[in-house]
C-alpha positions in Angstrom: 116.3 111.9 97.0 117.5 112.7 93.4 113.9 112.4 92.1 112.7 114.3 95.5 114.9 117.2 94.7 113.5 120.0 93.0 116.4 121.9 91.8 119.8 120.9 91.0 122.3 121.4 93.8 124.6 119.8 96.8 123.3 116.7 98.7 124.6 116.6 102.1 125.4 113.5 103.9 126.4 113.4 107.4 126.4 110.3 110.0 127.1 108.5 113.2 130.2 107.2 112.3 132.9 106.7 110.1 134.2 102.8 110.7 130.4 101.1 111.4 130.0 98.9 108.3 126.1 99.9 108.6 126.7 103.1 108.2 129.2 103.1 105.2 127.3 100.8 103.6 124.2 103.7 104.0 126.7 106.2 102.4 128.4 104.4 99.8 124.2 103.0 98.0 123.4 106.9 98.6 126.4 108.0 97.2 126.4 105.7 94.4 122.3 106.1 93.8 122.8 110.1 93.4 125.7 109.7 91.3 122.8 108.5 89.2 121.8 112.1 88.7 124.0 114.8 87.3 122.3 117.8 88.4 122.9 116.8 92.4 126.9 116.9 93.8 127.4 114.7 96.5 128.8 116.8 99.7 130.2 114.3 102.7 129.9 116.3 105.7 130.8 115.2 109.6 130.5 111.3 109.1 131.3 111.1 112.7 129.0 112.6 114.8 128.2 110.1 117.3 124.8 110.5 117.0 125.4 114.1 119.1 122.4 116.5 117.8 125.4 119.4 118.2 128.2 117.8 115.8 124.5 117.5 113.4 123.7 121.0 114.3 127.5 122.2 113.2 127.2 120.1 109.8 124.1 121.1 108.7 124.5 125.1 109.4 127.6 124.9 108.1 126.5 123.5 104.5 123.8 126.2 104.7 126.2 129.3 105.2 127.6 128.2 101.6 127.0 130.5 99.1 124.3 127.9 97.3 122.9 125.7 100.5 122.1 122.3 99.9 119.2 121.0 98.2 119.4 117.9 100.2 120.5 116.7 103.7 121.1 112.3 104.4 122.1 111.2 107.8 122.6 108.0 108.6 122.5 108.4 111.9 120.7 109.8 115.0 121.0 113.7 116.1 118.3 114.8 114.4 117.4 117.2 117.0 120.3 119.4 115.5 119.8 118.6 111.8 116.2 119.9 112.6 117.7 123.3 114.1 119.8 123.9 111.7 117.0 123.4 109.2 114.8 125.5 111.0 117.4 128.2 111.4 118.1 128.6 107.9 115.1 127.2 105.4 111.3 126.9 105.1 110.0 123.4 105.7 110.2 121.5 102.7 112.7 123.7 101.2 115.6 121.4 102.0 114.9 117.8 101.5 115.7 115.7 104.4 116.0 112.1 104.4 117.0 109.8 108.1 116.6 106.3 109.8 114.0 105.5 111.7 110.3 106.2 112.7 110.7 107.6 116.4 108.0 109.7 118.2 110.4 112.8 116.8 110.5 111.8 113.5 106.6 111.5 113.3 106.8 114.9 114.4 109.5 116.4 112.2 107.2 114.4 109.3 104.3 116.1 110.1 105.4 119.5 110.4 107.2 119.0 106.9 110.8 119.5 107.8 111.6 115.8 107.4 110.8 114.3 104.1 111.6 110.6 104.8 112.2 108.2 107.4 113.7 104.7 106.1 112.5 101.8 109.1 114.3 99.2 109.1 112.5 97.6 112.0 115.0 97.2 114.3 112.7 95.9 116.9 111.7 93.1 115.0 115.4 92.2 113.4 116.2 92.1 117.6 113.0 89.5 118.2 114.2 87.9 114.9 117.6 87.5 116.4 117.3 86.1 119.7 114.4 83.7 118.3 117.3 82.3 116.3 120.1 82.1 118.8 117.4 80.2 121.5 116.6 77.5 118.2 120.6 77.3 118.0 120.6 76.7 121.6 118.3 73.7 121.4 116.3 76.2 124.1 113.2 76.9 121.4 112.9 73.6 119.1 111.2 75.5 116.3 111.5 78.9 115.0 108.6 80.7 114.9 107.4 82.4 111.9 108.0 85.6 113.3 111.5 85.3 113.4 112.0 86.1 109.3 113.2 89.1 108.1 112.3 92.6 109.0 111.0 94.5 106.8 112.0 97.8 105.4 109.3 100.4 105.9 109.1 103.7 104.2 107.8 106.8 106.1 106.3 110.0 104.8 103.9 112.8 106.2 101.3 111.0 104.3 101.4 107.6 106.6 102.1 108.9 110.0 99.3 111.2 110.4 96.6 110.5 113.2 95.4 106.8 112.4 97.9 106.1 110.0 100.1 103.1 110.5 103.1 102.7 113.3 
């Protein structure tokens, strides 16, 4: 996001919730990766949201009524529904950088219509797959693991690879 960012200003982070390791490990490498970049200030908004598209809605308008809104909005959570009203309700697509998890049939769509500016994947389907596969071979149920049960990968999504064709 700090090389995203446009113009110097507040970063917003909201997210799920405050004691999931997943989730402050997500804020403390964003917070530590724009402290990289003097002309951006860090604001921690609701870090507990519970995923609830209103708590998101709440953060994110509230961050924009400032007198400067943010240049920048990370959640590490769900609720985008109400990070995208808020956005909607007081920018321009594209005007307010937003980063999230996940490449969901919203997402695509918040992509494409350029209020979203990134979804991170991190392939939870496959870490699932992954898992089970290696708690059967620990079972003695499977007697090899199959090659499909490495790593998930981390996938990048932009407007630019989830258009009609693009990739999944």
């Amino acid at each position: 996001m700090g090389r995203m960012v446009g113009r110097a200003g507040r970063v917003l982070v909201i997210g799920s919730r405050s004691d999931y390791h997943g989730h402050q490990d997500r804020r403390a490498g964003f917070a530590a990766t724009i402290a990289r970049f003097p002309n951006h200030v860090l604001e921690i908004g609701d870090t507990d949201t519970h995923d609830d598209p209103e708590r998101c809605f709440r953060a994110v308008s509230s961050s924009l009524r400032r007198q400067e809104p943010p240049c920048g909005v990370y959640n590490t959570g769900a609720g985008s529904e109400g990070v995208l009203r808020a956005l909607q309700a007081g920018s321009k697509p594209g005007e307010i950088i937003w980063i999230t998890h996940e490449i969901s049939p919203d997402h695509r769509s918040y992509l494409q219509q350029g209020w979203l500016e990134l979804a991170i994947d991190q392939d939870p389907e496959r870490q699932a797959s992954a898992a089970l596969q290696h708690l059967l071979f620990r079972n003695e149920i499977i007697h090899q693991l199959p090659k499909s049960a490495g790593r998930g990968e981390l996938r990048l999504f932009f407007a630019t690879n989830v258009g009609p064709g693009m990739l999944a």
